[in-house]
N, C-alpha and C positions, 0 to 999 in steps of 0.2 A: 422412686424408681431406681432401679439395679443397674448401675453403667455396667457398659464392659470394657476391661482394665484388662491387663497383661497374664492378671490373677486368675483369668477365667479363661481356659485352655480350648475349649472348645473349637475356634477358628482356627486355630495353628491342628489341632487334631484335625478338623473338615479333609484340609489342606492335605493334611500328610494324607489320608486315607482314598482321596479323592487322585494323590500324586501315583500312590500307588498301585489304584487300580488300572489308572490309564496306562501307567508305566509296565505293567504287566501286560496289558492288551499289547502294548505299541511292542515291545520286546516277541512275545506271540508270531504278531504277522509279521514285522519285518526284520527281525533279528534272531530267528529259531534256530536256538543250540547256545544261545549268547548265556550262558550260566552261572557266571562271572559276574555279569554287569548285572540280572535279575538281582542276585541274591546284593549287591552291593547298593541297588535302587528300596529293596525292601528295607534295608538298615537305614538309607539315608529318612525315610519317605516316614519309615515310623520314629527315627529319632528326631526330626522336627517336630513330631507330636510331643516329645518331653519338655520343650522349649516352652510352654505353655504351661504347665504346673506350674502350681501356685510356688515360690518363691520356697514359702515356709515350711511347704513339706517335703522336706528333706530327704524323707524315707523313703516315700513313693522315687523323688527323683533318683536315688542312687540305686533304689530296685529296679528300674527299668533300665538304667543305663547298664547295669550288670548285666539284666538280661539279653539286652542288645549285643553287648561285649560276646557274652558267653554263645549266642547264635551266631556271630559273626566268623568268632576263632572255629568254633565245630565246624560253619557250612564252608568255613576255609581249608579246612584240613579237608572236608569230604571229597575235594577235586584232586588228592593224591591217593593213590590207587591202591597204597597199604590202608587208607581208612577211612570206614563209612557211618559217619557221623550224622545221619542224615536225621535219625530219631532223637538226637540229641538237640539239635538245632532247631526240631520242629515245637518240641516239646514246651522249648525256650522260649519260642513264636509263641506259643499256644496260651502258655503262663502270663507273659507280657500283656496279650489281648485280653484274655478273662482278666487280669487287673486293673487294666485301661478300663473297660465295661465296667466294672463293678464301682470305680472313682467316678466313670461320666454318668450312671446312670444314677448314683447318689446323689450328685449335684444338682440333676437335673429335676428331678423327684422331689429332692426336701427343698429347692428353691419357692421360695414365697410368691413371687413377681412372674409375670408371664412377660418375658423382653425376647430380643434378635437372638438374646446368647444363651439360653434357653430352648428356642425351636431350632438351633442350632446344632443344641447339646443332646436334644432328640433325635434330631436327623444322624449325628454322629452313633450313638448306641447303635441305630439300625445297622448301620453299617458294621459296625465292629463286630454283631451279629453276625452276618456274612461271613466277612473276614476268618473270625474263630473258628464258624463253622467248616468253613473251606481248609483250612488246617487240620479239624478233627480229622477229613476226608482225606487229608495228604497222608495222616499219622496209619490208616486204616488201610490205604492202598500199600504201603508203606511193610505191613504187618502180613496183610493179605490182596498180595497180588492181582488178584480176579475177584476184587471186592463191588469193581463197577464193571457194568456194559458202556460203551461207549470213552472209556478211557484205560490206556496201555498202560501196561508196567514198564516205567520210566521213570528215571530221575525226577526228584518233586520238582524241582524248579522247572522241568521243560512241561509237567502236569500244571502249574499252578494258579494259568488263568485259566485253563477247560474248569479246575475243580470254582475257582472262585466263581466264574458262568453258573454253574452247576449250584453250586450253595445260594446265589440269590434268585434264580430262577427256581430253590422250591423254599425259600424263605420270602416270599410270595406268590407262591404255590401258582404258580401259572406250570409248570410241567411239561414243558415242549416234549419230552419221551426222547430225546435224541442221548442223552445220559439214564442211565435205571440201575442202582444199586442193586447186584447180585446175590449177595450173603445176607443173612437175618440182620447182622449186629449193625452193617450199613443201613439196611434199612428202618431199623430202630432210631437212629441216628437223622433220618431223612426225614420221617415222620414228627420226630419230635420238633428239630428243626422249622418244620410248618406250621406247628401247632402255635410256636411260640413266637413264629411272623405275624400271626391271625391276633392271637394274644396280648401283643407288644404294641400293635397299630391300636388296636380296642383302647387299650388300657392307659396309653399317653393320650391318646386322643381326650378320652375322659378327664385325666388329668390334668391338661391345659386346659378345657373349657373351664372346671370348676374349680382353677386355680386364678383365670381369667375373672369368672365372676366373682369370685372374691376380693380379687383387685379392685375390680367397677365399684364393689359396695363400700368399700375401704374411703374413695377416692371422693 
């Protein structure tokens, strides 16, 4: 059976992604305008998720802390008024998450053993889903203004818990209507987004059972 060891990032990822989804609600209701602090809780919130790479990989470690770096300095500069680095900072965001996903859902996938740090490692992709998603959607408002109903043209960080709301409510397609993408290419985005909530539950789900039964027979 497969311990979990420091090697396996997954909980410190839960952690981070879990910190800062709440950290974005609680900023939301009780601290609207605070953009400073958002963008300083996204850094802290996903750089405890590096803290959790495996030791050995080196690379990964030092490409996320750049990117972190390199989103920090941008969404710092964006709060002076000669510069708007907002595309640059998201993009950053956006690269860091598609990499994150692509590490945790490798692990998760070519893992042999069905353990805690495994449905863990599932539960986290989902999210990271979200998360990315809710990016593309800042990158998109970001480009074109009037890309949603239901959300203003604003500064991304005063946007960034409506979009994250918005990205897991149709990455499980529940559709409250209270949000509705405007323009084709958002909605291209919106759709595909569902397809691959629909997709991603199916297909792990499959995957742990008959990676489960394979264990049983082994055992």
């Amino acid at each position: 059976m497969k311990t979990v060891s420091k090697d396996d990032n997954f909980y410190f990822l839960l952690v981070a992604l879990l910190g800062l989804l709440f950290s974005s609600a609680l900023m939301q209701q009780l601290f609207s305008g605070g953009q400073k602090t958002v963008l300083a809780l996204i850094i802290i919130c996903l750089g405890v998720s590096i803290v959790g790479v495996n030791n050995q990989q080196k690379f990964y470690r030092n490409w996320y802390s750049f990117l972190l770096i390199l989103a920090a300095i941008s969404g710092s500069m964006t709060f002076f008024d000669e510069y708007d680095l907002s595309l640059v900072t998201l993009f950053a965001l956006l690269v860091f998450l598609l990499s994150h996903t692509h590490t945790a859902l490798k692990q998760v996938m070519l893992s042999e053993y069905v353990s805690k740090n495994q449905i863990i490692g599932s539960i986290c992709v989902y999210l990271l889903i979200g998360v990315t998603w809710a990016i593309i959607y800042l990158i998109q408002i970001e480009l074109f203004p009037q890309a949603f109903n239901g959300i203003e043209a604003k500064p991304w960080l005063d946007n960034l818990f409506s979009v994250v709301y918005f990205s897991f409510i149709t990455l499980t397609t529940l559709g409250y209507g209270d949000i509705t993408p405007a323009l084709p290419i958002p909605r291209f985005f919106v759709f595909i987004e569902s397809i691959l909530g629909s997709f991603y539950l199916a297909i792990m789900v499959a995957s742990l059972v008959s990676h489960r039964l394979n264990q049983t027979q082994h055992q």
